[in-house]
C-alpha positions as CSV (number, residue, x, y, z in Angstrom):
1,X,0.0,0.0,0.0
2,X,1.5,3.3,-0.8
3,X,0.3,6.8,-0.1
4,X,1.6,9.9,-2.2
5,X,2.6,12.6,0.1
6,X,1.0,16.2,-2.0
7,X,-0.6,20.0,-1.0
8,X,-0.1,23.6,-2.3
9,X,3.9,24.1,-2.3
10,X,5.9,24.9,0.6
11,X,3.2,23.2,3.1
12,X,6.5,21.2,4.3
13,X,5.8,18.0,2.1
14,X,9.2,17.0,1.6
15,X,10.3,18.0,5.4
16,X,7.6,15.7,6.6
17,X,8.8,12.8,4.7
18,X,12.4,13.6,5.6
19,X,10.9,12.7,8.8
20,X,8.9,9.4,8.2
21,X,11.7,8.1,6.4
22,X,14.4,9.2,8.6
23,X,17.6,7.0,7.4
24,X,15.4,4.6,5.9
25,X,14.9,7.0,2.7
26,X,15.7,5.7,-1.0
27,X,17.9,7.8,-2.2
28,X,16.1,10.0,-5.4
29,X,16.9,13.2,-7.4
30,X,13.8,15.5,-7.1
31,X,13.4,14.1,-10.8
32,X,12.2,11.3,-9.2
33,X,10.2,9.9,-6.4
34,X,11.3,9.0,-2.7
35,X,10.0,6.1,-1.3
36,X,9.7,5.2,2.9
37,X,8.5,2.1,3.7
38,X,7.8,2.0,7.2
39,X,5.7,-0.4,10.2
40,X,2.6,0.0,11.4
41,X,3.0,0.6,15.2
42,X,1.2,-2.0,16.7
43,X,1.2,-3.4,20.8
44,X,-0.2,-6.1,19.5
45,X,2.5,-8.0,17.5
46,X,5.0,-6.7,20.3
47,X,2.6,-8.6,23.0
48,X,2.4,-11.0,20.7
49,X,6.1,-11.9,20.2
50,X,6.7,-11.5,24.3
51,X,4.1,-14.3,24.3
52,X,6.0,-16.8,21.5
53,X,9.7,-15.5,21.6
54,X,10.6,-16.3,18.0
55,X,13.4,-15.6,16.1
56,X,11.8,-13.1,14.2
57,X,8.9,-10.5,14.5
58,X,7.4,-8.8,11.5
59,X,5.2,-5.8,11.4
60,X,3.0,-5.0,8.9
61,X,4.5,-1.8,6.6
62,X,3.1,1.0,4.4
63,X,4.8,3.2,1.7
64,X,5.0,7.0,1.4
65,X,5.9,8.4,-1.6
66,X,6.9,12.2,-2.1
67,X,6.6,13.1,-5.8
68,X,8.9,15.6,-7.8
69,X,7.4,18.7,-8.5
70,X,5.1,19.0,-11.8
71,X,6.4,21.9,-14.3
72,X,5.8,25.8,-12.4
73,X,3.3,26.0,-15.6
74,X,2.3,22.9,-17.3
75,X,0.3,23.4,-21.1
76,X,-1.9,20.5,-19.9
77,X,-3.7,22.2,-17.1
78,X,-4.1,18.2,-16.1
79,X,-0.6,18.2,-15.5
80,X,-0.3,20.5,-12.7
81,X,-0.2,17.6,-10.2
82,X,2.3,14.9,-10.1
83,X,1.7,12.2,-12.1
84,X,2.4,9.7,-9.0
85,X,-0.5,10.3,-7.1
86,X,-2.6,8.6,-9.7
87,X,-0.3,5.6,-9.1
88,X,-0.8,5.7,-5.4
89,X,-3.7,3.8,-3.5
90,X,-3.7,6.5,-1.4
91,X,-2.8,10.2,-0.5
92,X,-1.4,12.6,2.3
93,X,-2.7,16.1,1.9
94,X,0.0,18.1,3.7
95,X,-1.7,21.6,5.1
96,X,0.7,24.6,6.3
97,X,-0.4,25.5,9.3
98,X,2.6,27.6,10.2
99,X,4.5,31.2,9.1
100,X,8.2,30.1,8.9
101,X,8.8,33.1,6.9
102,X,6.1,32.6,4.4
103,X,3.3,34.8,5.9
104,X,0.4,33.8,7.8
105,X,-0.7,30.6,7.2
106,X,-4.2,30.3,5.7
107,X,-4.9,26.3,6.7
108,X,-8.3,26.2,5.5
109,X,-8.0,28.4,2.4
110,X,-5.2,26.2,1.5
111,X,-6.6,23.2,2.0
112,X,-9.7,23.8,-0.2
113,X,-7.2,25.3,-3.3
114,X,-5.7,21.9,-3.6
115,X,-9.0,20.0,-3.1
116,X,-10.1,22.3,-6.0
117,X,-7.0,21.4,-7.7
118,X,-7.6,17.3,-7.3
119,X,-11.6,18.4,-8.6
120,X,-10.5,19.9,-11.9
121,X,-7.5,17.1,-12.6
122,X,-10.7,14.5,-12.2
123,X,-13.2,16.4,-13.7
124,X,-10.4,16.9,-17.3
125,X,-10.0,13.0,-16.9
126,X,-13.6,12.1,-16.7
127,X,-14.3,14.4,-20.1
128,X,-11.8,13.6,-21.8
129,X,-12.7,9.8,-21.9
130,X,-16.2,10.8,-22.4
131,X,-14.6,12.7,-25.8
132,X,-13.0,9.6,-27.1
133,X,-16.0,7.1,-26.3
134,X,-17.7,10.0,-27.8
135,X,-15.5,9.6,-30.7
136,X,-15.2,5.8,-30.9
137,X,-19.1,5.8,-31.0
138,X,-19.0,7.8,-34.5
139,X,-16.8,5.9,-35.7
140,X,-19.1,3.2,-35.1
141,X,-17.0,1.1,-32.2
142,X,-18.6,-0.7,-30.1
143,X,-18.9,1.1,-26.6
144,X,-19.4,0.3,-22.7
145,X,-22.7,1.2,-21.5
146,X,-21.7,0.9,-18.6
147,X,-18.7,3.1,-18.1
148,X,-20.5,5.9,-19.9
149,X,-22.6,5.6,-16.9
150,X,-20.4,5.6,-14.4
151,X,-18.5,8.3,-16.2
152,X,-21.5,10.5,-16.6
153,X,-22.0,10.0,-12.7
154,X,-19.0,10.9,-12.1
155,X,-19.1,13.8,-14.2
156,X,-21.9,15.7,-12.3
157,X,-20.7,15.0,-8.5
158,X,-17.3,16.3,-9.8
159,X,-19.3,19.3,-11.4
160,X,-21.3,19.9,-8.2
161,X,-17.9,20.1,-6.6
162,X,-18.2,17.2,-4.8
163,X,-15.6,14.5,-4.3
164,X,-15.7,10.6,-5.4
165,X,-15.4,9.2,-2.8
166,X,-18.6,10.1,-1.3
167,X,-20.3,8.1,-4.0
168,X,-20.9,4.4,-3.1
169,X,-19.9,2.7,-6.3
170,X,-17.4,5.0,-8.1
171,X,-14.2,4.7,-6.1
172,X,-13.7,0.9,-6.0
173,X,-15.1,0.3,-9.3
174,X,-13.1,-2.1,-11.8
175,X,-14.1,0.1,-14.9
176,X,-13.1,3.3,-13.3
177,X,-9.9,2.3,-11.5
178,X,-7.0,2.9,-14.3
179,X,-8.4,6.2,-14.5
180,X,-6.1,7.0,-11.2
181,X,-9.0,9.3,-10.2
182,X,-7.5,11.4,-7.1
183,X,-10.9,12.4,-5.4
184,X,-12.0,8.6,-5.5
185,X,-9.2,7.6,-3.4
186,X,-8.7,7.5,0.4
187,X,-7.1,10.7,1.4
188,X,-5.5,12.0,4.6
189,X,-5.4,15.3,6.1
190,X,-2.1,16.4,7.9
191,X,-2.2,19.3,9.2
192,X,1.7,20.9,9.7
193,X,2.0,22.8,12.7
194,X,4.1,25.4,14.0
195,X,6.3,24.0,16.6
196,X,4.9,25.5,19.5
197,X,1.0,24.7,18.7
198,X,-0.1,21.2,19.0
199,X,-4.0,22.4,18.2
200,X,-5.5,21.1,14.9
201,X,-6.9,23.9,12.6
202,X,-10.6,24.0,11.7
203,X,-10.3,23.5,8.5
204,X,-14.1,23.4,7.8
205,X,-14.4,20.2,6.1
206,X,-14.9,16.7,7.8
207,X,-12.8,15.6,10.9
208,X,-9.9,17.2,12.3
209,X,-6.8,16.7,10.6
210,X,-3.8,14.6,12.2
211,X,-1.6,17.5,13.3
212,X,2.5,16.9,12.9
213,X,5.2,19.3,13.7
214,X,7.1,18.0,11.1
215,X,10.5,20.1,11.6
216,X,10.7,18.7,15.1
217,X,9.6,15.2,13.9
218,X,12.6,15.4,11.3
219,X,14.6,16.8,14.3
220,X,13.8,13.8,16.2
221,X,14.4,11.5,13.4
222,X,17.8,12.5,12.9
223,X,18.8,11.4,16.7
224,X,19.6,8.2,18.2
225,X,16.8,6.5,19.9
226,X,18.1,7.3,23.8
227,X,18.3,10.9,22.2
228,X,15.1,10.9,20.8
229,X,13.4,10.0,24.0
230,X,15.1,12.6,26.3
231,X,13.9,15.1,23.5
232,X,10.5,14.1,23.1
233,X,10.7,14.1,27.5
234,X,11.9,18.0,27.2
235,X,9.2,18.8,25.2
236,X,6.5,16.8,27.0
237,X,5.9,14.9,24.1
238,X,4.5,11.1,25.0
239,X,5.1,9.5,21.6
240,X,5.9,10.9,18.1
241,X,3.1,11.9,15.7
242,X,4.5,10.0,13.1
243,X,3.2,6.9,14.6
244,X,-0.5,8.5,14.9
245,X,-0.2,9.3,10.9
246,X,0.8,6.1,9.9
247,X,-2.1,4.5,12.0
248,X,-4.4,6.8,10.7
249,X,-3.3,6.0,6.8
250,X,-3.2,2.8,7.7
251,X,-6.7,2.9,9.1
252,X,-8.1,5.3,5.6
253,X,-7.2,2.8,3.2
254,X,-9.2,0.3,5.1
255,X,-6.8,-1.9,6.1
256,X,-6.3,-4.2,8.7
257,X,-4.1,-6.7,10.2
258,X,-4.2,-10.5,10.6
259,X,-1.4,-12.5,12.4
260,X,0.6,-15.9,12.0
261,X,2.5,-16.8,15.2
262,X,5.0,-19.5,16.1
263,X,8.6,-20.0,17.3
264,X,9.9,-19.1,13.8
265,X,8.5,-15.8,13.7
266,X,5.1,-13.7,14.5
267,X,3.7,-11.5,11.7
268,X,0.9,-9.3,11.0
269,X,-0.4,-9.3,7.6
270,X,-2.2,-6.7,5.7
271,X,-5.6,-7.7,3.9
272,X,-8.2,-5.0,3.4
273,X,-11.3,-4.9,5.4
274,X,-14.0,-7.6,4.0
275,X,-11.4,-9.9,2.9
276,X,-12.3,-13.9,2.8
277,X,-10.3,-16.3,4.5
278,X,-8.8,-17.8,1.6
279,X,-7.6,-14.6,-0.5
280,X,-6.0,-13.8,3.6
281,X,-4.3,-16.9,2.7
282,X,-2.9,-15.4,-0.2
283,X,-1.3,-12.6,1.4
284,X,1.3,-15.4,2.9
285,X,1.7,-17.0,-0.1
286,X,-0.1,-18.0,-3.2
287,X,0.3,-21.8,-2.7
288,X,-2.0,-21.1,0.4
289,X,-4.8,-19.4,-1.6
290,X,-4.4,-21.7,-4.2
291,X,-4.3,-25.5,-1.9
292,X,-6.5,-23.9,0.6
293,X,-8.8,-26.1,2.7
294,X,-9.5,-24.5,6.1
295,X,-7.9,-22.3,8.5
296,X,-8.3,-22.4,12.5
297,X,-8.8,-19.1,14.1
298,X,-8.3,-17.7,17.3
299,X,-8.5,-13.8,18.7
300,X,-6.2,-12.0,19.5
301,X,-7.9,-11.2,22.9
302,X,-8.7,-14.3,23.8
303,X,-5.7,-15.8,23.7
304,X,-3.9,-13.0,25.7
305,X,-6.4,-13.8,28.2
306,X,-5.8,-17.7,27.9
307,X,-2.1,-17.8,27.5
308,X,-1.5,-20.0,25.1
309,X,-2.9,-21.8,21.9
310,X,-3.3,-24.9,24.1
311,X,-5.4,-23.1,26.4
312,X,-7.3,-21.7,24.1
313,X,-8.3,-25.1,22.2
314,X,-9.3,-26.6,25.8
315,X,-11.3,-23.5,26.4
316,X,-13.3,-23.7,23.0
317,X,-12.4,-20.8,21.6
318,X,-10.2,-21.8,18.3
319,X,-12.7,-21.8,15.4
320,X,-12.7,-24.1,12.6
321,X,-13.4,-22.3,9.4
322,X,-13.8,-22.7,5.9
323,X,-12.6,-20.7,2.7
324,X,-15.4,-17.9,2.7
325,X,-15.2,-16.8,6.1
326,X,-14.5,-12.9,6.9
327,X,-11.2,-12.4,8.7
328,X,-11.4,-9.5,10.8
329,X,-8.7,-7.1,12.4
330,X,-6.9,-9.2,15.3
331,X,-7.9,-12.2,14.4
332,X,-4.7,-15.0,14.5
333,X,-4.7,-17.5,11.5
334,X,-3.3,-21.4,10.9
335,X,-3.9,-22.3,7.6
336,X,-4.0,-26.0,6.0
337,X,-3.6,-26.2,2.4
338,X,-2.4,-28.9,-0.1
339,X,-0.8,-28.0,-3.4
């Protein structure tokens, strides 16, 4: 899963990655793309490996991407945003909510200018495939009905100034989805504070954005960890932001975490919400989706509380289940297959 860091310039973008990737960044020119791939934070796999001890312990990880910047002035108005965040499943709108030298900041006036900005780059895409179905159908091609439909749909919510992603169909819809339609996909507000407010801004739209001081995050990213801690102690910080954002994209995209656990290693997996038993599967390994004939199941709570898969199997609680069964956030998985 990757997320595409993007806002008006000079909202901090690229000091807010510096900070989520830290030393962990891949190298790039700003003709390309940096790429952080980070964990999830997560108790649960930590109480999870204190419980089994194995040799290894795997988080589940997401990717942020901060684009180049597009041409100052593009000839393809479409073009004024990066072409990456139509490649992303995801996206990070980075709000200034600071002066640094650049004037007041104007948080909620900013944040609707590049909301307009993803309406117009949609609204172009949408019409211009319109045009060439349009243009196919003189021609006397064959067309899709049904795209037309979905394009026309999206045409008017887009003209009403209205985003995709508050229709029902439109954002996860097969026909639409190599479109890379920005205002169909999930999108996080990050609010980038001065350092000495922790507030979030009312940007009059929706809920509160996740606030991040980024240049003290990319302060604290630069230090050792024993360093890091007696910083975050001097400014009465409990825990980094970072680890809020990352949750809360991880969250947007609507995804969750399964686990495997043993003495080899404990893992958590990333499905999306809704996924069957046997595509979970797959996420391990596609000889598991493929040979798959049941899984056994167990909580996550319950077998805190118990202690032990042992315990847990006396007790009743490890579930027996077949290929279409809904996995849900927690839950720890054994699958049997045979390929």
């Amino acid at each position: 899963m990757r997320l595409a860091l993007c806002g008006m310039p000079s909202a901090g973008k690229s000091t807010l990655f510096a900070a989520l990737a830290g030393r962990r960044a891949a190298a790039g020119g700003r003709a390309e793309s940096n790429l952080a791939l980070l964990n999830v934070p997560d108790p649960r796999v930590e109480a999870l490996s204190g419980l089994f001890n194995p040799k290894k312990t795997t988080f589940a990880q997401i990717s942020f991407v901060d684009p180049p910047p597009p041409p100052a002035k593009p000839e393809d108005p479409a073009a004024k945003l990066p072409p990456e965040l139509g490649q992303c499943e995801g996206l990070l709108q980075v709000v200034r909510n600071f002066d640094g030298g650049l004037g007041a900041p104007d948080p909620s006036g900013e944040y609707q200018a590049f909301v307009d900005e993803l309406l117009l780059h949609d609204l172009i895409t949408v019409e211009r495939r319109l045009e060439r179905i349009a243009g196919e159908r003189r021609r006397g091609r064959e067309v899709d009905n049904e795209e037309i439909a979905l394009l026309e749909r999206a045409q008017e919510l887009l003209n009403d100034e209205r985003l995709l992603s508050q229709d029902h169909e439109i954002p996860d819809h097969p026909k639409l989805r190599g479109f890379g339609l920005l205002t169909a996909k999930p999108r996080i507000v990050v609010a980038n504070n001065a350092e000495d407010d922790p507030e979030p801004p009312d940007l009059g739209a929706g809920a509160p954005p996740v606030v991040v001081r980024a240049a003290i995050e990319a302060e604290l990213a630069e230090l050792e960890p024993g360093e890091a801690a007696e910083f975050m102690a001097d400014l009465g910080l409990n825990e980094s932001a970072l680890d809020r954002l990352i949750a809360a994209a991880y969250s947007a995209c609507r995804l969750i975490s399964f686990f495997t656990v043993g003495e080899d290693e404990v893992r958590a997996w990333t499905i999306t919400q809704g996924t069957d038993a046997q595509h979970a599967a797959g996420a391990i390994h596609s000889d598991l989706e493929r040979g798959f004939i049941r899984a056994e199941v167990m909580t996550y709570d319950d077998l805190m509380d118990q202690g032990s898969e042992a315990a847990i199997k006396k007790a009743g609680l490890m579930k027996v289940v077949g290929k279409d069964f809904i996995v849900s956030d927690g839950e720890i998985m054994h699958v049997r297959f045979n390929v």
